[in-house]
C-alpha positions, 0 to 999 in steps of 0.5 A: 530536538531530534527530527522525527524519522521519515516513513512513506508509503503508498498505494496503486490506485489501479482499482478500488481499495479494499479493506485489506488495503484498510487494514494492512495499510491505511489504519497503521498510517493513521496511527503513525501519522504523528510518530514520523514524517510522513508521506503518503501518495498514489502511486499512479505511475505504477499502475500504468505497468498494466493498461488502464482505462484513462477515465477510471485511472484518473477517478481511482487516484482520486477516490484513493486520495479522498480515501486515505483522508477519510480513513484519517490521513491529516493532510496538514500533518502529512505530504499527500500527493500523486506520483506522477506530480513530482517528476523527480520519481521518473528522473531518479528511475531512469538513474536506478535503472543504470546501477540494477541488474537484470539477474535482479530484476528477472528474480522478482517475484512480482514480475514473474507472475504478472509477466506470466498473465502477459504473454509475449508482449511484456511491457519493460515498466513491468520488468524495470518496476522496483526501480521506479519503487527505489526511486519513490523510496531513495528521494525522500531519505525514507528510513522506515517502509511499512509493507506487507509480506508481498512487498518485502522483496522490493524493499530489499532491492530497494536496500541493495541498490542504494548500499550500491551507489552509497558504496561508488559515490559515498555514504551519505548519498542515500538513506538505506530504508528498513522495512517496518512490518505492522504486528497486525494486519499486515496480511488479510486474506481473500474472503473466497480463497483465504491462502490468497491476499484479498486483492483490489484486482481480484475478478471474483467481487466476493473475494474481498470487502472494498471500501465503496462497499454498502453495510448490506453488501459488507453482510452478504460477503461475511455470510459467504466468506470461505470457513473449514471443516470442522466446526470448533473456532481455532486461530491455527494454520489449519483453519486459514478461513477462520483465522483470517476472520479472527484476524480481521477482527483483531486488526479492526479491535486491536485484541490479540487472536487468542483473544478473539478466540476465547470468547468463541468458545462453544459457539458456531462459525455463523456467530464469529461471521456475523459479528465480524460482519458487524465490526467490518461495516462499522469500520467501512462505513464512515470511510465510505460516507467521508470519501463520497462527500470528498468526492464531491468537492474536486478542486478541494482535492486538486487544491491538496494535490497540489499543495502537496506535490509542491511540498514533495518536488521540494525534497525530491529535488534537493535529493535528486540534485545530490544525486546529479552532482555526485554522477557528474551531471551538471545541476540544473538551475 
């Protein structure tokens, strides 16, 4: 028997998640979950490139963790756990951090624009961050990633280093990952500025549907989501309003856009918002119930956590050990 492909993915659990993340993220997983071997985690370490408050870190990881099983992670079927429970992540960074260059990373996308909110006091996380993200990546033997457009770059960095060190120390050091892009909602838009990503870090709370939030407030945010001139309902480049609307619903019905904008035909925008409206709040809703009643039993969590972690420093290690060997440090025992 073939063993199955490995993908993993993850999220920051820096603030709530929204349905963007839903959509673009979580629902794929579920979907996947028994194509490949999977691991899913938070990436809590990354979050800390930026300064978090201790408390809310700790009971965002939590409530991303009860999340992805609300949303329909097995964790029996998968390897859920947090990043920073597996110290092997950091160890294999520091390792990247000697084989990456600094052209590299100065030409990241991600790291130019969050520098530039920084200042002059730039954390050097922010600078080195792909090659912690290689290192979640390489340790596994991942061969799949899906990512949204945005993390596209990362993964390509990911590729080139591990092409890298494949080519000094050999060819069967590293798995080169391919990027797996979801055909749908792979990118929803923020409700209030729909060029943008939704995004958790967003200031404005009308610019994105969290996955904490009530049916009534999921209502009142579709009402006032951002439309376009004009008043026929297209799914065009011209009409990004529009079209993340349409696209919200085709990534919650799984029917094609075009689809979705032939039963509009004649109608008005109120009519595309209140029924996308109505499909959001079906979608969220028992993802929200499920994650508070998770919320409530902690040590099941922690037992999960654990359990989980344990089952990732297995792999991790044995990676990471290979690693050792073929640089010449001793293995530890």
């Amino acid at each position: 028997m073939t063993p199955k492909k490995v993908m993993l993915s993850a999220v920051q659990p820096s603030n709530r998640l929204t349905l963007g993340n839903y959509l673009g993220a979580l629902k794929n997983w579920v979907q996947l979950q028994s194509q490949f071997d999977c691991l899913f985690f938070a990436v809590d370490l990354h979050a800390i490139t930026v300064r978090q408050d201790p408390k809310e870190l700790r009971e965002q990881t939590y409530r991303a963790i009860a999340t992805y099983i609300a949303a329909g992670i097995d964790p029996d079927s998968v390897t859920l756990f947090a990043q920073s429970h597996v110290p092997q992540h950091a160890e294999l960074a520091w390792v990247l951090n000697c084989f990456v260059y600094m052209g590299e990373l100065s030409r990241m996308t991600q790291f130019k624009d969050k520098s530039a909110k920084q200042g002059q006091n730039i954390p050097v996380g922010l600078f080195t961050y792909p090659a912690l993200m290689a290192a979640d990546i390489l340790l596994y033997k991942t061969h799949l990633v899906p990512v949204g457009e945005d993390q596209k770059q990362h993964l390509e960095i990911t590729r080139d280093i591990a092409q890298r060190m494949n080519q000094i120390y050999g060819n069967d050091l590293f798995t080169v990952p391919e990027i797996y892009l979801p055909p749908v909602g792979a990118r929803i838009m923020s409700l209030q500025n729909p060029l943008s990503k939704m995004s958790k870090s967003d200031p404005d709370p009308q610019s994105a549907v969290y996955l904490t939030d009530t049916d009534d407030q999921i209502r009142k945010k579709l009402k006032r989501a951002v439309t376009d001139s004009g008043s026929e309902i297209a799914y065009t480049a011209e009409k990004p309003g529009i079209k993340n609307l349409i696209d919200i619903q085709a990534a919650i019905t799984g029917q094609s856009p075009e689809q979705i904008t032939q039963t509009y035909a004649g109608k008005q925008y109120g009519h595309l918002k209140v029924d996308t409206a109505e499909l959001v709040a079906t979608a969220v809703g028992p993802i929200r119930d499920r994650t508070e009643q998770l919320l409530r039993d902690r040590s099941y969590l922690d037992d999960l956590l654990k359990q989980g972690a344990k089952k990732a420093r297995t792999r991790a290690e044995k990676t990471l050990g290979d690693v050792f060997d073929r640089l010449g440090l001793i293995r530890r025992g």
